[in-house]
Backbone bond lengths (Angstrom), bond angles and torsions (degrees), N, CA, C in turn:
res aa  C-N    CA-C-N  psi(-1)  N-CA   C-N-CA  omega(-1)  CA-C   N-CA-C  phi
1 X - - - 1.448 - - 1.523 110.90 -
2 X 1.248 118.90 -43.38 1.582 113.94 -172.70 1.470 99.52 -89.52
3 X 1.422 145.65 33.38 1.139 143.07 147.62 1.192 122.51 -114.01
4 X 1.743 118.24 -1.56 1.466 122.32 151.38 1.442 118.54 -77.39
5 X 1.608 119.73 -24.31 1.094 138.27 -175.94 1.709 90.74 -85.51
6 X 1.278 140.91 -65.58 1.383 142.16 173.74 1.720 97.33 -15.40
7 X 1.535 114.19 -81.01 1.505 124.08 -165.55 1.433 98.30 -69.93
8 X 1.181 136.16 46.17 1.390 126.56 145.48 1.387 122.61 -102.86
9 X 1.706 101.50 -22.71 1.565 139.28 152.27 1.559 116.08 -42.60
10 X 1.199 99.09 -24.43 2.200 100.41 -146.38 1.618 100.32 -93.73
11 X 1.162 139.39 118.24 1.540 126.36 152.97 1.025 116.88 -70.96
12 X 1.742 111.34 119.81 1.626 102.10 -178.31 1.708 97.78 -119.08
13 X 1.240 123.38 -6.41 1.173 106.29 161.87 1.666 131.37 -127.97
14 X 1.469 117.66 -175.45 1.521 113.57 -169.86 1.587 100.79 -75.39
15 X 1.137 116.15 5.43 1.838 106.55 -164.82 1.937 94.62 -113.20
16 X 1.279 104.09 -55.50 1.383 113.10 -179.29 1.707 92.48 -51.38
17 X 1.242 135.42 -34.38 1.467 125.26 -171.69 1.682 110.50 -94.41
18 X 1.352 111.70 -28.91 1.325 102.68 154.07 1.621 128.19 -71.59
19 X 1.187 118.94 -21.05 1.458 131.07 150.43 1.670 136.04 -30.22
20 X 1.773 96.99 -51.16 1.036 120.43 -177.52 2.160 102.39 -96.54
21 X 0.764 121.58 -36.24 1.088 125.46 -167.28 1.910 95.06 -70.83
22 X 1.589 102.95 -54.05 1.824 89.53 171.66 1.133 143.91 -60.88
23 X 1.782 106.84 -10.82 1.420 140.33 158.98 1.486 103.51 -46.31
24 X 1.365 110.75 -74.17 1.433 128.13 -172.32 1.219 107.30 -54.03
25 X 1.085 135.93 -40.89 1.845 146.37 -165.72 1.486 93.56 -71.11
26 X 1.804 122.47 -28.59 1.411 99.85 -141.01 2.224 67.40 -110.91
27 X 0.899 96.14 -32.07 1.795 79.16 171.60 1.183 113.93 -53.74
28 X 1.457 111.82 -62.80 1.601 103.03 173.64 1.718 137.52 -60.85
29 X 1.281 97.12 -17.72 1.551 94.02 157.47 1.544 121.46 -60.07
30 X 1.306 100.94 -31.50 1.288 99.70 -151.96 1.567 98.57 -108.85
31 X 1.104 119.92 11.65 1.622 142.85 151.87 1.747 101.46 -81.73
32 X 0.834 81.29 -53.60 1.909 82.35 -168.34 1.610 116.45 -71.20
33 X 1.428 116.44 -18.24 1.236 130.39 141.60 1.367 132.18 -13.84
34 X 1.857 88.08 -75.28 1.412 97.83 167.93 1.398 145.00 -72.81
35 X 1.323 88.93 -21.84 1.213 114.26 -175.82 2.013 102.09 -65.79
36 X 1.077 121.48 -41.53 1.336 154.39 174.62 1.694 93.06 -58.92
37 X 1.040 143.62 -76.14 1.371 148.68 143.93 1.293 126.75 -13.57
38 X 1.557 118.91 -47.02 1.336 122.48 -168.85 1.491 104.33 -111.59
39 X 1.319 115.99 14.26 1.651 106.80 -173.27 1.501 90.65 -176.48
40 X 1.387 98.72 80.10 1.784 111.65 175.51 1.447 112.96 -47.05
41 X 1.067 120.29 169.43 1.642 122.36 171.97 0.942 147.20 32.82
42 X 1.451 171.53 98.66 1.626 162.94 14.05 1.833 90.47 -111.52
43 X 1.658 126.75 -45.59 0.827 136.09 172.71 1.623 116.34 -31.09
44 X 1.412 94.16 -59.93 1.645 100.76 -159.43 1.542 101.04 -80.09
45 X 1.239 109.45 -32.00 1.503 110.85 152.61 1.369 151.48 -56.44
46 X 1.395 92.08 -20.56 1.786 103.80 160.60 1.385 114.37 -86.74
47 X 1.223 120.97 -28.82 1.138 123.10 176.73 1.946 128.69 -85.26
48 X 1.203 84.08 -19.45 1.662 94.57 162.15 1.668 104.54 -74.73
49 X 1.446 124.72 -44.18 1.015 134.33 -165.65 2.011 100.56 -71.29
50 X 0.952 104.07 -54.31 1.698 110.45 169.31 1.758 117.83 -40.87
51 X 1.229 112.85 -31.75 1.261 123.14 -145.92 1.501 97.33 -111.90
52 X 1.383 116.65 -25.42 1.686 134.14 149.48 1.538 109.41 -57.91
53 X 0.951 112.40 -64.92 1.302 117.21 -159.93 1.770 117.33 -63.00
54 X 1.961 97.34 -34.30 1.179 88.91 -174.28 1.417 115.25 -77.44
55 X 1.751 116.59 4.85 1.446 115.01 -174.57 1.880 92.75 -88.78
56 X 1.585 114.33 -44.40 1.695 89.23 161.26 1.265 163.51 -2.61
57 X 1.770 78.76 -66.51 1.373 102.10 174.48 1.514 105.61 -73.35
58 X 1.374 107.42 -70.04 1.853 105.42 -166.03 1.315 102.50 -48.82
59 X 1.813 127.23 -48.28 1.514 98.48 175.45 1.606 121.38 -64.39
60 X 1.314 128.72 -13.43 1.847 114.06 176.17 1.597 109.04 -75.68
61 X 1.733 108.31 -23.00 1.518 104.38 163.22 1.147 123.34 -71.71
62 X 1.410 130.91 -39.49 1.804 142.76 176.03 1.879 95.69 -46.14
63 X 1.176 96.04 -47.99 1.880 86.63 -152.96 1.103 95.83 -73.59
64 X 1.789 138.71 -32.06 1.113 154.23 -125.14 1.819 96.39 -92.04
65 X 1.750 81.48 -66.72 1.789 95.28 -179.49 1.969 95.44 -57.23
66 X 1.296 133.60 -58.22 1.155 108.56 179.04 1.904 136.63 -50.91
67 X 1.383 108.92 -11.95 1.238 119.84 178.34 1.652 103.72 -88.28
68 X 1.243 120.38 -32.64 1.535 126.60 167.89 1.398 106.46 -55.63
69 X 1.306 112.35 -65.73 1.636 114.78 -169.58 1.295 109.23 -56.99
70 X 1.318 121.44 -26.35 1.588 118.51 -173.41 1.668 93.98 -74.28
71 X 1.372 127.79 -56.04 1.051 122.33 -165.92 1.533 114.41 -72.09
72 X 1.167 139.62 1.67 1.316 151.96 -157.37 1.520 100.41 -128.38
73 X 1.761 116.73 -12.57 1.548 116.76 172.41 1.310 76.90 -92.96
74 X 1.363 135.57 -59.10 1.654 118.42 -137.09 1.506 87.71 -73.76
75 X 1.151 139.92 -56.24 1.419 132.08 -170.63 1.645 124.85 -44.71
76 X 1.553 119.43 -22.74 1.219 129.54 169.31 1.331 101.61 -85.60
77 X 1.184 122.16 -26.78 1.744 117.06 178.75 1.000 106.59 -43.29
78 X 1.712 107.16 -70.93 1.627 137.65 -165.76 1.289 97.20 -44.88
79 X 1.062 133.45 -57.90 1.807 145.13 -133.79 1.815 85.43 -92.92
80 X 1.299 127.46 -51.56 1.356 110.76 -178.05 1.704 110.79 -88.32
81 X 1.139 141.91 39.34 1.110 171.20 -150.57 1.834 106.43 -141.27
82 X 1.000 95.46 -29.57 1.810 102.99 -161.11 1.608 89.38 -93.15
C-alpha cells in the first residue's frame, strides 16, 4: 500500500513535469508579487527576478533528471537484452 502511495510522488513523464513546474512559476509569481509590494524599487525587483529564476533552474533540473532516467531505463534494457 505505501508504494502505490510512493508513485503518486514519482514524475514519470515530460507533461506531468511540465504540470508541476507551471505550478511553481505561478507560486513564484505570485511570491514575487509581494515581494514587489513589500520592497518598492530595484530591490523588490531583484527579488521577484530571483524567485523566477529559481523556478528555471529547478524546472531545467526536473526535465533533465527525467531525460537521464529515460536513458538509464533504455540502457538497462539493452544490457539485459545481451
Amino acid at each position: 500500500m505505501l508504494g502505490k502511495i510512493k508513485r503518486l510522488f514519482v514524475i514519470k513523464t515530460r507533461i506531468e513535469a511540465f504540470v508541476i513546474i507551471y505550478a511553481l512559476a505561478l507560486g513564484s509569481c505570485m511570491r514575487g508579487i509581494v515581494y514587489l509590494h513589500d520592497y518598492p524599487g530595484f530591490g523588490g525587483k531583484l527579488l521577484f527576478l530571483a524567485t523566477t529564476g529559481a523556478v528555471f533552474l529547478g524546472g531545467a533540473k526536473i526535465l533533465d533528471c527525467l531525460r537521464l532516467e529515460r536513458e538509464v531505463a533504455e540502457l538497462r534494457g539493452n544490457s539485459a537484452a545481451r
